[in-house]
Wavefront OBJ file of the C-alpha trace (Angstrom):
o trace
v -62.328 19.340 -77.847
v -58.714 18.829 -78.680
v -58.707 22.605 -77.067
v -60.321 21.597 -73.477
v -57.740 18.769 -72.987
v -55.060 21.125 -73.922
v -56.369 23.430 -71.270
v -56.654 20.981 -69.137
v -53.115 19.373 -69.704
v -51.962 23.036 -69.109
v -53.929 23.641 -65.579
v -53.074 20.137 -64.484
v -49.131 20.902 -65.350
v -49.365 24.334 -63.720
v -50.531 22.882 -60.383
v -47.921 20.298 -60.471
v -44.840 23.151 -61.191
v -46.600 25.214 -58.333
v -47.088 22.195 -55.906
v -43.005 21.845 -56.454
v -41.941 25.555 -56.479
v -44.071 25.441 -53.149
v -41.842 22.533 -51.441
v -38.779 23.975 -52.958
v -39.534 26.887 -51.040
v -40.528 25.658 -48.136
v -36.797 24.090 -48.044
v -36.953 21.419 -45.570
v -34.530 17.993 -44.898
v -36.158 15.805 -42.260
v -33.519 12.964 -40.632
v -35.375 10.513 -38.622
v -33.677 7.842 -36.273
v -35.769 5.456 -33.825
v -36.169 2.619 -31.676
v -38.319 0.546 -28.916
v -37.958 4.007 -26.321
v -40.022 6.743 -30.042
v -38.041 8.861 -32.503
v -35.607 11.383 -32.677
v -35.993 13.634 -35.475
v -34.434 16.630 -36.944
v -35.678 18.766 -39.678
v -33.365 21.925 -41.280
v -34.943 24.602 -43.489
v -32.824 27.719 -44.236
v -33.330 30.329 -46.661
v -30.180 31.140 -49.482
v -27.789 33.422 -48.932
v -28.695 33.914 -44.849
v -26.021 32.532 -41.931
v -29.118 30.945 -40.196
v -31.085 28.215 -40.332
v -33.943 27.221 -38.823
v -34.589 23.730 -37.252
v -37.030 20.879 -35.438
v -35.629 18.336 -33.213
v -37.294 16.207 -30.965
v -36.603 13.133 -29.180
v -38.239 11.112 -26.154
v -38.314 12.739 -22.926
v -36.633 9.921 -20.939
v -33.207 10.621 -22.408
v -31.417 13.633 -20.310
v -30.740 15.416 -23.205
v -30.248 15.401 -27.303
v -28.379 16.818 -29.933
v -27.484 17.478 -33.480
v -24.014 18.739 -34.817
v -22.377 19.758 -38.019
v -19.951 17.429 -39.143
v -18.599 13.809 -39.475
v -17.217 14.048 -35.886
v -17.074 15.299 -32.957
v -13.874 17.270 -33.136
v -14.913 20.657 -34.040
v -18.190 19.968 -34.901
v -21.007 22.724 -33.687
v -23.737 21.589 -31.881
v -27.119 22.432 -30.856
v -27.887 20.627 -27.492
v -31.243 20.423 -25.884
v -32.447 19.591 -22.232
v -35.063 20.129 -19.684
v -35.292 23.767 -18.498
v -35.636 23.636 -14.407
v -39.119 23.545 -14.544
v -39.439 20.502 -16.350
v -41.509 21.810 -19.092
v -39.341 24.023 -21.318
v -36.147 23.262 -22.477
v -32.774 24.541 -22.183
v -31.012 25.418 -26.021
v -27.388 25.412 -26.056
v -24.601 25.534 -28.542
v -21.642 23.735 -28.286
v -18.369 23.353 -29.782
v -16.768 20.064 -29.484
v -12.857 19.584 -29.171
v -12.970 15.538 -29.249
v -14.514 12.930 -27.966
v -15.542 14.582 -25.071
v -17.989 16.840 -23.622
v -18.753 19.744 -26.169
v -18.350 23.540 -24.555
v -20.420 25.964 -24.769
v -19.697 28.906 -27.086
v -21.346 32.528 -27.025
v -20.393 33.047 -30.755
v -23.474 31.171 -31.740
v -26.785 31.390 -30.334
v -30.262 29.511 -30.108
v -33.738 31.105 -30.149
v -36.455 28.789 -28.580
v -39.429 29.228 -30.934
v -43.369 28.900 -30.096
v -43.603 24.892 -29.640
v -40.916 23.906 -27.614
v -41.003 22.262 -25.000
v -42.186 18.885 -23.271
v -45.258 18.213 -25.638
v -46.526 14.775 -24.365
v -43.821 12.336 -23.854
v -41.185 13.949 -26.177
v -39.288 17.053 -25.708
v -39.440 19.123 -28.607
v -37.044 22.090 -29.704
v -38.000 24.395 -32.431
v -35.041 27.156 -32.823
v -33.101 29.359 -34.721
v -29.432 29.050 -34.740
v -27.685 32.158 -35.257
v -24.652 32.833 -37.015
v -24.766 28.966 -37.576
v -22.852 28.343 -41.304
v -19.145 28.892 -40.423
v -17.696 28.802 -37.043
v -13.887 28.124 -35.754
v -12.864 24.927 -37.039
v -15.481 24.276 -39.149
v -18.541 25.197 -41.802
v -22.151 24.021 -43.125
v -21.776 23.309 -47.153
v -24.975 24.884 -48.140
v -24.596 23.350 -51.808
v -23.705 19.707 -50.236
v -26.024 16.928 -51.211
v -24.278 14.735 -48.586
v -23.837 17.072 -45.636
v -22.506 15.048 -43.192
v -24.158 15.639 -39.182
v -24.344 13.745 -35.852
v -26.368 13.297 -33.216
v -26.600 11.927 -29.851
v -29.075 11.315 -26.723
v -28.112 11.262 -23.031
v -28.604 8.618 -20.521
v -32.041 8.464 -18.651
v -31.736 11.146 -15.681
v -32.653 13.960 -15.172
v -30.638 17.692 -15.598
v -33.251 20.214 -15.069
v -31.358 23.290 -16.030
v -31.733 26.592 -17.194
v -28.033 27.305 -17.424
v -26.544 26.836 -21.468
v -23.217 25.559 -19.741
v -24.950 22.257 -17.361
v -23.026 19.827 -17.122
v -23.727 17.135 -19.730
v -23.266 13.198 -18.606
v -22.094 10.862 -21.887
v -24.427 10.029 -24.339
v -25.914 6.703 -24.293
v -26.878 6.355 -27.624
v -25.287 8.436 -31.377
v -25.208 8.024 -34.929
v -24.746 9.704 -37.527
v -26.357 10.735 -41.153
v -26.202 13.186 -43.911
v -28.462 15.889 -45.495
v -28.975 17.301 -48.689
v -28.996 21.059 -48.103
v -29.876 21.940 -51.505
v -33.692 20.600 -50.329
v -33.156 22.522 -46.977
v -32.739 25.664 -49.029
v -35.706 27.529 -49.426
v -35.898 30.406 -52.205
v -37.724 32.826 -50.121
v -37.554 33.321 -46.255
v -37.375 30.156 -44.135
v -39.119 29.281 -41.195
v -39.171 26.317 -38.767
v -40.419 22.949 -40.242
v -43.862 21.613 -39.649
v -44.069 18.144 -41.600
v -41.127 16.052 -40.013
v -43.571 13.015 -40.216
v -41.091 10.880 -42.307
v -37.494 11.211 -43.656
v -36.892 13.092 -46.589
v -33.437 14.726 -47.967
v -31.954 12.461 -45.900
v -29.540 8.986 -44.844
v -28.249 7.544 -42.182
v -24.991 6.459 -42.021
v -24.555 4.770 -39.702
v -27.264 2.695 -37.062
v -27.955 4.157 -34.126
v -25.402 2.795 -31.726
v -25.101 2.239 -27.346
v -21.775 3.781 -26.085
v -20.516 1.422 -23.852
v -17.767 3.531 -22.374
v -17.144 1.966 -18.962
v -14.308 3.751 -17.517
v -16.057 6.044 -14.369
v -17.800 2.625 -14.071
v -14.820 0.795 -13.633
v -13.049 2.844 -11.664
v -15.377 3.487 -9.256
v -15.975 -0.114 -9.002
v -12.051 -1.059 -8.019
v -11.752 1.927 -5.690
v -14.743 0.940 -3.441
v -14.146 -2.545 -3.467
v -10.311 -1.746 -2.687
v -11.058 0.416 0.734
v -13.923 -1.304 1.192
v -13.229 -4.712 0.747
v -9.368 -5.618 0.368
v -7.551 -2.920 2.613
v -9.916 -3.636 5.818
v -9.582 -7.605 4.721
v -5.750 -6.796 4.871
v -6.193 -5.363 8.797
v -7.998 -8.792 9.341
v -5.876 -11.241 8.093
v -2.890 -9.489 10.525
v -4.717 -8.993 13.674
v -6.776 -11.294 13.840
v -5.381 -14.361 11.961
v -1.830 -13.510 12.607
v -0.895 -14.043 8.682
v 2.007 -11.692 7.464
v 1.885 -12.562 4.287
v -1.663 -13.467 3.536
v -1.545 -9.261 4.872
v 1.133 -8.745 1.928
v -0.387 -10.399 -0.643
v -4.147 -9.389 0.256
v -2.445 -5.290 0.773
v -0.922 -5.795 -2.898
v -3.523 -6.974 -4.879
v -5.224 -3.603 -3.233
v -2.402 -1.349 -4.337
v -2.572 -2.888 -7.842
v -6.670 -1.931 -7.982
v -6.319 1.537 -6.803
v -3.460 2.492 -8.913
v -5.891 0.642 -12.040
v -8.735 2.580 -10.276
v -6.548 5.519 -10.603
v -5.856 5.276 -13.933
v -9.394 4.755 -15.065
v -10.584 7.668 -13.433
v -8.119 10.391 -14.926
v -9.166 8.925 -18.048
v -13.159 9.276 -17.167
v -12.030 12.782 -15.733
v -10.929 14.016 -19.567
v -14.630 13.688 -21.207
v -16.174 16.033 -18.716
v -15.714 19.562 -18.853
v -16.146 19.738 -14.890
v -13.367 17.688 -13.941
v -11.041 18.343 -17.065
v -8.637 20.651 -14.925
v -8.201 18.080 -11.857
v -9.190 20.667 -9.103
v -12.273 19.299 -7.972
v -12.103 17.746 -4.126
v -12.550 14.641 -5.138
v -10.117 14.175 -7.967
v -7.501 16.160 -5.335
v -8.222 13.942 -2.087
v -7.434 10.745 -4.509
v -4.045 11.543 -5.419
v -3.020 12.587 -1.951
v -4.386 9.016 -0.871
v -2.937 7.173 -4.285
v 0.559 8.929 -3.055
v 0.127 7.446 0.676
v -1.085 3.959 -1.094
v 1.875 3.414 -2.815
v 4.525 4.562 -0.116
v 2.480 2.266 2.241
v 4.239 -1.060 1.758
v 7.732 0.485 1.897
v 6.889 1.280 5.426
v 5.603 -2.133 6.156
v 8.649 -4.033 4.422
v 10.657 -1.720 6.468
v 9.154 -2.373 10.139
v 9.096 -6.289 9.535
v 12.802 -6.115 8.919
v 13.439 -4.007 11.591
v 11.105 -6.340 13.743
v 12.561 -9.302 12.970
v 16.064 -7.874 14.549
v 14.732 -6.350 17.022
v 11.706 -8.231 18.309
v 10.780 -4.648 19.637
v 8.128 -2.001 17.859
v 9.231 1.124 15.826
v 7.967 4.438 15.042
v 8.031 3.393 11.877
v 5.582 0.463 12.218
v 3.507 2.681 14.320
v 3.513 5.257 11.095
v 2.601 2.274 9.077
v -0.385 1.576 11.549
v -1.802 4.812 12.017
v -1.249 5.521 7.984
v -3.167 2.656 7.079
v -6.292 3.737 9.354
v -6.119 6.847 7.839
v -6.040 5.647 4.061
v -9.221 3.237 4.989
v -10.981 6.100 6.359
v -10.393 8.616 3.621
v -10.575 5.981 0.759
v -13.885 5.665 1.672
v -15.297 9.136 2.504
v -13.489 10.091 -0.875
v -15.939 7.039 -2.483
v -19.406 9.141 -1.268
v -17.462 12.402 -2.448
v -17.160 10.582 -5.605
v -20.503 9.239 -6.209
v -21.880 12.828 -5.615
v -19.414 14.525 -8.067
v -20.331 12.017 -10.887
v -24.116 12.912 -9.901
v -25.046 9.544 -8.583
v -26.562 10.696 -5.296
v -29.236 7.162 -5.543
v -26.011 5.407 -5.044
v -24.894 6.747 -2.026
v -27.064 5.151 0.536
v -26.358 1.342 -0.943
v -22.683 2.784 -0.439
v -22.892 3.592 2.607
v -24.786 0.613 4.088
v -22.557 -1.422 2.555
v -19.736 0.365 4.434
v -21.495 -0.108 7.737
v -22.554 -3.998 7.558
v -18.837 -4.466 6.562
v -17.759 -2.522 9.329
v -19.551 -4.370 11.860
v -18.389 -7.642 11.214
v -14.592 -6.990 10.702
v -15.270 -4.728 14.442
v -17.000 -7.304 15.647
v -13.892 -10.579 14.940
v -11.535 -7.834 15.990
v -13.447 -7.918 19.771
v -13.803 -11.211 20.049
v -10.373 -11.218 19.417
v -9.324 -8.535 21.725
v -11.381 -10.385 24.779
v -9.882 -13.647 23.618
v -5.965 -11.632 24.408
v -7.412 -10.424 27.785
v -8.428 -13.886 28.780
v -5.060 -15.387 27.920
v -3.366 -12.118 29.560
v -5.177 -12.893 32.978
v -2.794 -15.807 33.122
v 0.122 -14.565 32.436
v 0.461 -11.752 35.832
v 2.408 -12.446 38.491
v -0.221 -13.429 41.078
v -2.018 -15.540 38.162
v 1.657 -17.538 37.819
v 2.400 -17.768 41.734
v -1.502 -19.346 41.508
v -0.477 -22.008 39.334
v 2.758 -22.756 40.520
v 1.195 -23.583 43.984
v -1.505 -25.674 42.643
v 1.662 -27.315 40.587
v 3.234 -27.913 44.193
v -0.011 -28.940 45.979
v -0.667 -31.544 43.014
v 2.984 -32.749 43.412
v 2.772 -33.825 46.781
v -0.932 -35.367 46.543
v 0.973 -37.802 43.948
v 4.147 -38.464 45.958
v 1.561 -39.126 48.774
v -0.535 -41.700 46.683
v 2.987 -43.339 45.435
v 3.903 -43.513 48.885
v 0.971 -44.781 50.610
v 0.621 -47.522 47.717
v 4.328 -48.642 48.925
v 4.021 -49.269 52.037
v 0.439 -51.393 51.403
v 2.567 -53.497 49.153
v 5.500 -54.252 52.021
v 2.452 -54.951 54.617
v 1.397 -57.695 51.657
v 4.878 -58.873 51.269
v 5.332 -59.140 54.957
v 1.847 -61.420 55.690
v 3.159 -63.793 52.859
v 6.330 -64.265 54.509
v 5.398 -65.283 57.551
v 3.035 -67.783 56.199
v 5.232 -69.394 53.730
v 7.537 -69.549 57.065
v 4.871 -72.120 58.621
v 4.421 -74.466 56.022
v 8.233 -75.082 55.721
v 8.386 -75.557 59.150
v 5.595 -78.540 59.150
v 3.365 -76.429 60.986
v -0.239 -75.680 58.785
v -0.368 -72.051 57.789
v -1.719 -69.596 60.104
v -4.037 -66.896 59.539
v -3.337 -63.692 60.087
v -3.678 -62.090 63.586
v -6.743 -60.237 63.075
v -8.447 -63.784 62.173
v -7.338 -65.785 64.767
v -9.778 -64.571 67.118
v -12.591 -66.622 65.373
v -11.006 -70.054 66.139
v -10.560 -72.016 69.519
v -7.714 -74.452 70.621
v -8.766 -77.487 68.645
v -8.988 -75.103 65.473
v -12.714 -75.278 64.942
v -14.331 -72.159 63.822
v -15.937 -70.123 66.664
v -19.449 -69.205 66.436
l 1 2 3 4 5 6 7 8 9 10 11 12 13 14 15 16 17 18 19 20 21 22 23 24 25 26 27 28 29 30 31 32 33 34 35 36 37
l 38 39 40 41 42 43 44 45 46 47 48 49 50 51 52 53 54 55 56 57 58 59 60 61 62 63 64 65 66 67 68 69 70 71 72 73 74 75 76 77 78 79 80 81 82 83 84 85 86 87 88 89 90 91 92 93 94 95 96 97 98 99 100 101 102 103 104 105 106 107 108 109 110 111 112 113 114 115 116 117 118 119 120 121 122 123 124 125 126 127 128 129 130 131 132 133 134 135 136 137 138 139 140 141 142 143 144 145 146 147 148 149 150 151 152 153 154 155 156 157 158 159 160 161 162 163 164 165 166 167 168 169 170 171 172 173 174 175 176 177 178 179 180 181 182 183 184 185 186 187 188 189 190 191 192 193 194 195 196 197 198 199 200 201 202 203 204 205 206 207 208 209 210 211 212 213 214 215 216 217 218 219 220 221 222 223 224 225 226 227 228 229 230 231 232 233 234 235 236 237 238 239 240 241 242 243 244 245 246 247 248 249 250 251 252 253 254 255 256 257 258 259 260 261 262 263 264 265 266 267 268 269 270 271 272 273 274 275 276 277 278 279 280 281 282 283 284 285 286 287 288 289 290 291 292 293 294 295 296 297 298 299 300 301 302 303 304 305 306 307 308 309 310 311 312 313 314 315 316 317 318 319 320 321 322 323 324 325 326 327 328 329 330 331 332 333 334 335 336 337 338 339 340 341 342 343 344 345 346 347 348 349 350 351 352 353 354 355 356 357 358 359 360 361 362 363 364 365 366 367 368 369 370 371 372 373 374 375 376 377 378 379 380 381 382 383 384 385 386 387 388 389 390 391 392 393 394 395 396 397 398 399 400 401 402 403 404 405 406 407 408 409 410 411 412 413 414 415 416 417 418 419 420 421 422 423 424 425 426 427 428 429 430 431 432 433 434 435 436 437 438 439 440 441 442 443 444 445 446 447 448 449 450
């Protein structure tokens, strides 16, 4: 009896060792991060004494694209990034090497074999690889015998890249974090292979919560420079021709100047986290500082002109400069905007743009007309044949008064006259007689006649 139990004990302890030299060999470290929108996971297995590893990771397929990288941070870290192949149903596997907090570059020192199961597998993309050459790289290595390997990861906004090209351009992540791995439990003592039961974290902490970036800068700056030659520089027009207000026009063309060059500032800083617009050649970044130059020289010409004016009272090629310049600026300011918006790949935002452009355009067109007609009106009485006009109807409206004062003169000596000559009778003794016209109507005796 004492026998079969020992047997048993032994069988029972066997399984156990072989149930554990089974998982040990399978190697595999499974990080899982999540929240309202599913999971993103990543699982590592790599076998000892090989410079690959093999890997899961998955996340939803709403986000543009994902990533894991070696490291605490993004400076120098390697990464493996994943998107949407151009069909929309593969993916797109792509290391990277990151400099800083910035876009990561690709790198062809390292490379990325899509395995069997990747792919858009119901609402989640899903990446099963083999990184190549993957332990050490320039700048940096993976600490196979680290029970706290530290990695990152990261998940791009929601829109779409659609790319079969390992250098697309990459928009900043919306959401990162970051965790660590014990790579001793990654390690498998035979010949790795990609992970298959990445159902729940093991071999592995977070460090940190999975955070939102709120980096706001090509926001920003794209928000001051429409609303600057959209808004303030054609308000600045307005408030000169047609309200006449010089320095309602100063202050109103200042406040603009201080936007763009704020605008300006904010988008050389957006420009340095994309790989695209990191050497300052593309149209858009070049047609801004041309305009930015001609912003700032702007008032100079103004201030100048309205001194010159004031001497004067006469126009100057340099106010005309000033004039034309400013139409100019407007103009390209905004083209530059829908340049802009398509360069940052926000093409949905271009019609809104440009609406927005055209209702404003009407209605500062439309006071400018009224107050052009308004001029033309008032002009109309300022010709010569307009003035020789009025100064007749002046003359003719002279005389009708001189008339009137003269006619009501003489009425008042005829009145004067008629009491005269009766207050002559009754000092006399003699009862007051009527006038001539009246004594018609009365016979010798002075009785009234019928």
């Amino acid at each position: 009896m004492i026998g079969f139990m020992n047997l048993k004990f032994a069988l029972a302890s066997a399984a156990i060792l072989s149930s554990l030299t089974s998982a040990q060999a399978a190697g595999t470290a499974t990080f899982v991060a999540g929240d309202t929108r599913g999971n993103f996971t990543f699982a590592v297995s790599l076998a000892k004494g090989s410079d690959d590893f093999f890997f899961h990771m998955s996340a939803p397929a709403d986000y543009q694209w994902l990533a894991a990288g070696i490291g605490k941070r993004m400076t120098g870290s390697l990464m493996i990034v994943a998107y949407a192949a151009k069909d929309k149903q593969k993916v797109t596997a792509s290391p990277r090497i990151a400099t800083g907090n910035s876009e990561p570059s690709y790198t062809a020192d390292h490379t990325v074999d899509v395995l069997p199961g990747s792919g858009l597998v119901g609402d989640n993309y899903v990446l099963n690889g083999k990184c190549n050459k993957c332990r050490s790289w320039k700048g940096g290595s993976l600490d196979v015998e680290s029970s706290t390997q530290d990695w990152i990861f990261a998940l791009g906004p929601g829109q779409d890249l659609n790319s079969d090209s390992k250098q697309a351009n990459l928009r900043r992540h919306e959401n990162y974090g970051s965790f660590t791995m014990d790579m001793k439990e990654a390690t498998a003592d035979s010949d790795a292979k990609v992970p298959t039961d990445f159902s729940k974290m093991s071999g592995a902490s977070p460090t940190s919560a999975l955070k939102f970036d709120f980096y706001t800068a090509s926001k920003v700056h794209a928000i001051f420079m429409a609303f600057s030659f959209v808004v303030l520089l054609p308000l600045g027009v307005m408030w000169l021709r047609y309200f006449g207000k010089i320095t309602l026009h100063w202050l109103n063309n200042m406040v603009a100047v201080v936007c763009i060059l704020v605008g300006m500032g904010l988008g050389v800083k957006a420009s340095m986290q994309y790989n695209k617009s990191k050497s300052f050649t593309a149209p858009h970044q070049i047609i801004g500082f041309i305009v930015v130059a001609f912003v700032a020289i702007q008032p100079i010409g103004g201030f100048i002109h309205h001194r010159m004016y004031k001497m004067t009272q006469r126009k100057s090629p340099i106010g005309m400069a000033h004039r034309i310049g400013g139409a100019i600026i407007i103009l390209l300011g905004m083209v530059n905007g829908a340049v802009g918006l398509n360069f940052a790949g926000s093409n949905r935002r271009l019609i809104p743009y440009g609406l927005g452009i055209v209702f404003l355009a009407l209605i500062f067109s439309g006071l400018l007309l009224l107050k052009r007609k308004k001029e033309q009106r008032k002009a109309l009485y300022n010709t010569a044949r307009a003035q020789n006009f009025q100064e007749g109807l002046a003359e003719q409206q002279q005389q009708q008064r001189q008339q009137q004062q003269q006619g009501y003169g003489q009425g008042q000596a005829e009145a004067g006259y008629q009491l005269n000559q009766m207050g002559g009778q009754v000092g006399q003794g003699m009862p007051p007689q009527p006038p001539p016209e009246y004594q018609q109507r009365f016979d010798a005796d002075g009785r009234r006649m019928v």
